[in-house]
C-alpha positions in Angstrom: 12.5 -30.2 -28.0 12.9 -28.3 -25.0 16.0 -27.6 -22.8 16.2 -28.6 -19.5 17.1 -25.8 -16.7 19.9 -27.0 -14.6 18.4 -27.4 -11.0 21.3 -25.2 -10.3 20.1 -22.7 -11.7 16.6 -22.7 -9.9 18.3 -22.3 -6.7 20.7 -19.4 -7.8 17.2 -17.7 -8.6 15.7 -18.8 -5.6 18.3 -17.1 -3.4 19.1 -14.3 -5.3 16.3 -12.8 -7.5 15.7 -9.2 -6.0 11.9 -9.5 -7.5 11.4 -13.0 -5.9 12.6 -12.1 -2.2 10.5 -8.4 -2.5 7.4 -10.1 -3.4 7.8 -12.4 -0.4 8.8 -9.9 1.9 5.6 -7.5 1.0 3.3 -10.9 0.7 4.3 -11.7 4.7 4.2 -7.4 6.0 0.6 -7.3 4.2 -0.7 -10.6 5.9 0.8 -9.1 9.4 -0.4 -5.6 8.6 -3.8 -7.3 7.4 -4.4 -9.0 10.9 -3.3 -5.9 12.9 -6.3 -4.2 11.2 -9.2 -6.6 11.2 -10.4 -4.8 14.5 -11.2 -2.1 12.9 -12.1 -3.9 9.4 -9.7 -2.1 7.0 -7.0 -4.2 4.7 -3.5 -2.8 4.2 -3.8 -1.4 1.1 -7.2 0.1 2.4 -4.9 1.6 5.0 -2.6 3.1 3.0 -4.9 4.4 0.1 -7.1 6.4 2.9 -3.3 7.9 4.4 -2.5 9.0 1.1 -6.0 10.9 1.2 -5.2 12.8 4.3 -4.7 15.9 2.9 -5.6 19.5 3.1 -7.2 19.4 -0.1 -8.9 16.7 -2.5 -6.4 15.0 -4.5 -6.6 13.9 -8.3 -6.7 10.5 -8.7 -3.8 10.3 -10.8 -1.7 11.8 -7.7 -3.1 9.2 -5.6 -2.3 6.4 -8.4 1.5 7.1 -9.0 1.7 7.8 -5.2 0.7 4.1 -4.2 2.1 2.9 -7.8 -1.4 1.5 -9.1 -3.0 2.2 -12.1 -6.2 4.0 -12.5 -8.4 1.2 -12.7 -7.1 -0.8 -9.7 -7.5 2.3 -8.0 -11.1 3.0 -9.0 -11.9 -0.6 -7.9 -10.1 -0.4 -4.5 -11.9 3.2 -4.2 -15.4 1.3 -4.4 -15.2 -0.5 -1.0 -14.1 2.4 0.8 -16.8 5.0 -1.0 -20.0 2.4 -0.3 -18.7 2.3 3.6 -19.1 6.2 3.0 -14.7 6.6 4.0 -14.3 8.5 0.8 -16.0 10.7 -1.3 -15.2 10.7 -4.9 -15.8 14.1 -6.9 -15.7 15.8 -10.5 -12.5 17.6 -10.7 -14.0 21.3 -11.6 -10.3 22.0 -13.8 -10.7 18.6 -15.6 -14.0 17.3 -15.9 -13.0 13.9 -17.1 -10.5 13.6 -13.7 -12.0 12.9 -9.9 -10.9 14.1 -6.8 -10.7 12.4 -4.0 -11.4 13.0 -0.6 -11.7 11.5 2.9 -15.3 12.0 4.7 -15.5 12.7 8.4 -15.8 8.5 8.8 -12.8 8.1 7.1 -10.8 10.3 9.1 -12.0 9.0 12.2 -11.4 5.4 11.1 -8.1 6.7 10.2 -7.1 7.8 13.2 -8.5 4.8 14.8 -5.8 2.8 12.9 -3.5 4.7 12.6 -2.2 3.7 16.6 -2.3 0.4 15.2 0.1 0.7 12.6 2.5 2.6 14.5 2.5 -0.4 17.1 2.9 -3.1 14.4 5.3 -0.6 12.5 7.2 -0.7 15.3 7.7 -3.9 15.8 8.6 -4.8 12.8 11.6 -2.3 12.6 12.7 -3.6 15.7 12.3 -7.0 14.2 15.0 -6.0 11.7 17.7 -5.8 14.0 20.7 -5.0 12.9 19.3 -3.5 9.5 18.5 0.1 9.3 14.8 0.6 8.1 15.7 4.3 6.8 18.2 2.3 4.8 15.7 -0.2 3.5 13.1 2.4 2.7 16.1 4.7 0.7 16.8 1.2 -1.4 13.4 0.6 -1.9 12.9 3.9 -3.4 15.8 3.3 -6.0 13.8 1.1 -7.5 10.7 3.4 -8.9 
């Protein structure tokens, strides 16, 4: 026989699980972040993996992973898209032949900097949005957690 959860107690999780309220808060800033780039046909997280490519150098994939907090394999399979519209080039790492580097081509620079005005305009308004909280202090929260 099964216990019943107090009702109660679905509402203090509703309005106070910390993993509940993140996931909503990143589920509504990737639909708005989403529709800010559909001019120029990238995703958010297609945003974000090709900024974390704009480097001096190739980067190893396992930098790339831990910096965006994805595994390997998500990040091989968000990779694809972006290498078939020729954005990134994937290489052998020549210290580590089983590791890639990765690597922005020429289109995925300029498509970069093609968005990038875009998210500094929606990034802007949604700080602003925030009012009286502090993004900085958001952002330094945020990173307490990983």
């Amino acid at each position: 026989m099964s216990k019943m959860i107090p009702f109660e107690t679905t509402v203090l999780v509703r309005d106070t699980c910390l993993c509940l309220h993140t996931q909503r808060a990143a589920r509504i800033l990737a639909r708005r972040f989403d529709e800010a780039f559909r001019p120029v046909s990238l995703t958010n997280g297609q945003f974000s993996l090709l900024m974390s490519l704009n480097r001096p150098a190739p980067a190893p994939q396992g930098a790339v992973a831990r910096l965006l907090g994805m595994d390997r394999t998500t990040l091989t399979a968000a990779l694809k898209p972006l290498a078939r519209r020729g954005l990134v080039a994937i290489g052998v790492d020549p210290s580590d032949r089983r590791g890639h580097l990765l690597a922005l081509t020429a289109e995925g620079q300029a498509l970069l900097a093609e968005a990038l005005p875009i998210w500094r305009e929606t990034h802007a308004a949604i700080e602003a949005g925030l009012g009286a909280f502090d993004g900085d202090s958001l952002r330094s929260a945020l990173g307490t957690l990983g």
